[in-house]
C-alpha positions in Angstrom: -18.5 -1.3 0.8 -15.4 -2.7 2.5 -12.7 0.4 3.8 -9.3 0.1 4.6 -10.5 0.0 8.4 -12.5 -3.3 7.9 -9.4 -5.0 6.5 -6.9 -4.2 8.8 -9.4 -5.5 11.7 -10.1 -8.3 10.2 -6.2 -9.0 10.1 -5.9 -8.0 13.7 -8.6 -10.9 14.6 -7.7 -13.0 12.4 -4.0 -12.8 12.5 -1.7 -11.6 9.3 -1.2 -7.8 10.7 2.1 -8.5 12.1 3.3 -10.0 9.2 1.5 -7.7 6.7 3.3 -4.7 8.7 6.7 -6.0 8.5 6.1 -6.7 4.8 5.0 -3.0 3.8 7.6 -1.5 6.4 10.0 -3.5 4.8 9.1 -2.6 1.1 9.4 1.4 2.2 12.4 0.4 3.3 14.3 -1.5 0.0 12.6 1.3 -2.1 14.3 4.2 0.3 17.6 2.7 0.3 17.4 2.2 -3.1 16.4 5.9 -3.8 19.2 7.1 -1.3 22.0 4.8 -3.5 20.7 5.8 -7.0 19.5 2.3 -7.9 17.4 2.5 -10.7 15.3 0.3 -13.3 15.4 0.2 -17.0 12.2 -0.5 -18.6 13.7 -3.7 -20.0 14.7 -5.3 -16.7 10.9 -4.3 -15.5 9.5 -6.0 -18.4 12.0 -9.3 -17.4 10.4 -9.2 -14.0 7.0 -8.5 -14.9 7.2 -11.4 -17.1 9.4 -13.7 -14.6 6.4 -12.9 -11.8 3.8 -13.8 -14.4 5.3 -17.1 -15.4 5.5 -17.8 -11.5 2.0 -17.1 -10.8 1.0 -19.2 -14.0 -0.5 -15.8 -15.7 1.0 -17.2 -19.6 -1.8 -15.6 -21.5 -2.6 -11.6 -21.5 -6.0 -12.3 -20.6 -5.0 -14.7 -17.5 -3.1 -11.3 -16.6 -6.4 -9.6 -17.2 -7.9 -11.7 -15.0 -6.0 -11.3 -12.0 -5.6 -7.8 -12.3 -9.3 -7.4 -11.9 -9.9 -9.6 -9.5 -7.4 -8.1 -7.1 -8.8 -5.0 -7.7 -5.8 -4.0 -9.7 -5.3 -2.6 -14.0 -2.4 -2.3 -15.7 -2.1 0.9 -15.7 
């Protein structure tokens, strides 16, 4: 069993943490902003970039999806 602990040591010895940091403190950032301006989604422009970020990632069949959802510890729900 692997816990959040063990990850973020290993990306302290390793290196990545910095970077990792800045990426999720970034992320909390866009998504605040864009909560404080009323910036919102429509389901069809999600579906655009779901699809745009599949194609980019070569993930063309639903299974390949699948795939990579599972082994990234991920579902699509």
């Amino acid at each position: 069993q692997v816990s959040v602990s063990d990850v973020v040591t290993h990306l302290r010895i390793e290196g990545g943490f910095s970077e990792a940091l800045a990426a999720v403190v970034r992320r909390r950032l866009l998504l605040r902003a864009a909560e404080e301006a009323g910036i919102t989604a429509s389901a069809a422009e999600l579906q655009r970039s779901a699809d745009a970020w599949r194609a980019l990632h070569g993930l063309h069949k639903a299974n390949d999806t699948r795939t990579w959802l599972a082994a990234n510890g991920l579902t699509a729900d």
